[in-house]
C-alpha positions as CSV (number, residue, x, y, z in Angstrom):
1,X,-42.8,-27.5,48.8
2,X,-39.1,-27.3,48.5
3,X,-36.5,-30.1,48.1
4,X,-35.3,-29.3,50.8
5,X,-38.9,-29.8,52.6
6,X,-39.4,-32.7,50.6
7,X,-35.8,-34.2,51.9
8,X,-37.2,-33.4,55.7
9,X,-40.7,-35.2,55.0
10,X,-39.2,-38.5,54.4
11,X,-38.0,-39.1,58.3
12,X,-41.2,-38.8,59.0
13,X,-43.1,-42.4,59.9
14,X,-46.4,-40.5,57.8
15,X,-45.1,-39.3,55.1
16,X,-46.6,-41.4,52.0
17,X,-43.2,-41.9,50.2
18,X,-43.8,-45.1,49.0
19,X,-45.8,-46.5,45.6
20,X,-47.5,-49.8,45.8
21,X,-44.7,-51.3,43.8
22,X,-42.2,-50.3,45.9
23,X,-43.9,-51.2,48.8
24,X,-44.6,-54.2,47.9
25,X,-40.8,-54.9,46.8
26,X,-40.4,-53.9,50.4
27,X,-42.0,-56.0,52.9
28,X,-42.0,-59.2,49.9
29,X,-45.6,-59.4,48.9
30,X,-47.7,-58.6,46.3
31,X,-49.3,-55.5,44.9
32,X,-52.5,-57.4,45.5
33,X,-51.9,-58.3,49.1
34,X,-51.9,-54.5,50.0
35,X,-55.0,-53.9,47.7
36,X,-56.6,-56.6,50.0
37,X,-55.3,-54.9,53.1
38,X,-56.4,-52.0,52.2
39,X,-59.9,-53.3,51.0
40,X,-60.1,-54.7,54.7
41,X,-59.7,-51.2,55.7
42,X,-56.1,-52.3,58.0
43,X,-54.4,-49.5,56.4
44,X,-55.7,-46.7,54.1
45,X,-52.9,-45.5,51.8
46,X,-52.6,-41.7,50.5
47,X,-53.4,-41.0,46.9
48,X,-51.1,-39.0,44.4
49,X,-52.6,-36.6,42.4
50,X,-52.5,-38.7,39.9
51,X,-54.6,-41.4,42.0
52,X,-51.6,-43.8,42.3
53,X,-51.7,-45.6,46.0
54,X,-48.5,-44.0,48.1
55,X,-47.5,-45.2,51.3
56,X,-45.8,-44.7,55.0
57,X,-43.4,-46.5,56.8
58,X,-46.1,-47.1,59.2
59,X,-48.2,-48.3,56.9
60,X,-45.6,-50.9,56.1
61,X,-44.7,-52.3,59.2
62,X,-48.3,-52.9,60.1
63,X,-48.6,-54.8,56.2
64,X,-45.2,-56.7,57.0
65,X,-47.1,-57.7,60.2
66,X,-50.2,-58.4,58.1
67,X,-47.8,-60.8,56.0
68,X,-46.4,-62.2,58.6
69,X,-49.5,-63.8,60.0
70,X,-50.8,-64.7,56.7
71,X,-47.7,-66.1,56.0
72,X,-48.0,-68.6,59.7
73,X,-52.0,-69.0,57.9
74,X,-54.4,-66.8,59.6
75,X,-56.7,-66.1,57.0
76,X,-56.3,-62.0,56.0
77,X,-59.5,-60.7,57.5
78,X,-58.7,-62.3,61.1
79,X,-55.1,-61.1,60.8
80,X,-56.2,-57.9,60.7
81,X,-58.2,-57.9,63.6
82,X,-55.5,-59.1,65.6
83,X,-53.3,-56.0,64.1
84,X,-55.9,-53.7,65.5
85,X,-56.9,-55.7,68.6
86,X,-52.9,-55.3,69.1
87,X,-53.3,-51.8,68.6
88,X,-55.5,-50.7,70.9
89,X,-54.1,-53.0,73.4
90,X,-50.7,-51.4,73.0
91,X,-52.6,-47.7,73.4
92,X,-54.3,-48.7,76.7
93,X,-51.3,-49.9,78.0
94,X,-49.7,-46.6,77.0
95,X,-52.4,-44.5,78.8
96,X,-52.7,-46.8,81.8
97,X,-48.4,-46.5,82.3
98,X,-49.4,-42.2,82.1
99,X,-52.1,-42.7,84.5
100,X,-49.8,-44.5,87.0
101,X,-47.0,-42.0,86.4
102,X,-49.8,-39.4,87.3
103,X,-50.8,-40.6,90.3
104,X,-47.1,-41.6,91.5
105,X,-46.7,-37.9,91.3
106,X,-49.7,-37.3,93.0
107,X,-48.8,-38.9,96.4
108,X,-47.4,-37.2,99.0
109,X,-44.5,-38.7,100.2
110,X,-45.3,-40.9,103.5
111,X,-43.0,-40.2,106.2
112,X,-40.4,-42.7,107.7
């Protein structure tokens, strides 16, 4: 990989750019806040070669959002059921708005 490739890589929400430390410094937690996260299997950082944790910008917003309910006091393991219950609810919605889309297409205009 280039430089240049690398440079390209770090728009993307995936790319692992990110050690634990800096993270951390990031969203204002703890190195052991996103070792718990990731224990609870909410978010499952990347691994350097070197087996160092590296992480996403995804992967951030969803531990800032982690935080964030900690922070109001759900406990950790209910706040990340919530982030994934919010998940998939925010997926079905997504596919139900392209199934609606679909079948708005789908009609034949009625006459007037």
């Amino acid at each position: 990989m280039t430089a240049d490739d690398s440079y390209g890589r770090l728009d993307d929400d995936d790319y692992p750019a990110y050690t634990m430390g800096r993270a951390a410094e990031m969203i204002g937690t703890t190195q052991g806040f996103l070792r718990a996260i990731g224990e609870a299997r909410l978010i499952t950082p990347l691994r350097s070669e070197g087996g160092h944790r590296r992480y996403s910008r995804y992967q951030l917003r969803i531990a800032a959002r982690a935080r964030e309910l900690v922070d109001q006091g759900t406990p950790i393991e209910a706040a990340c059921r919530i982030i994934v219950l919010e998940d998939q609810l925010e997926e079905a919605q997504r596919i139900n708005a392209e199934y609606r889309r679909a079948a708005g297409a789908a009609d034949p205009p009625t006459a007037a």
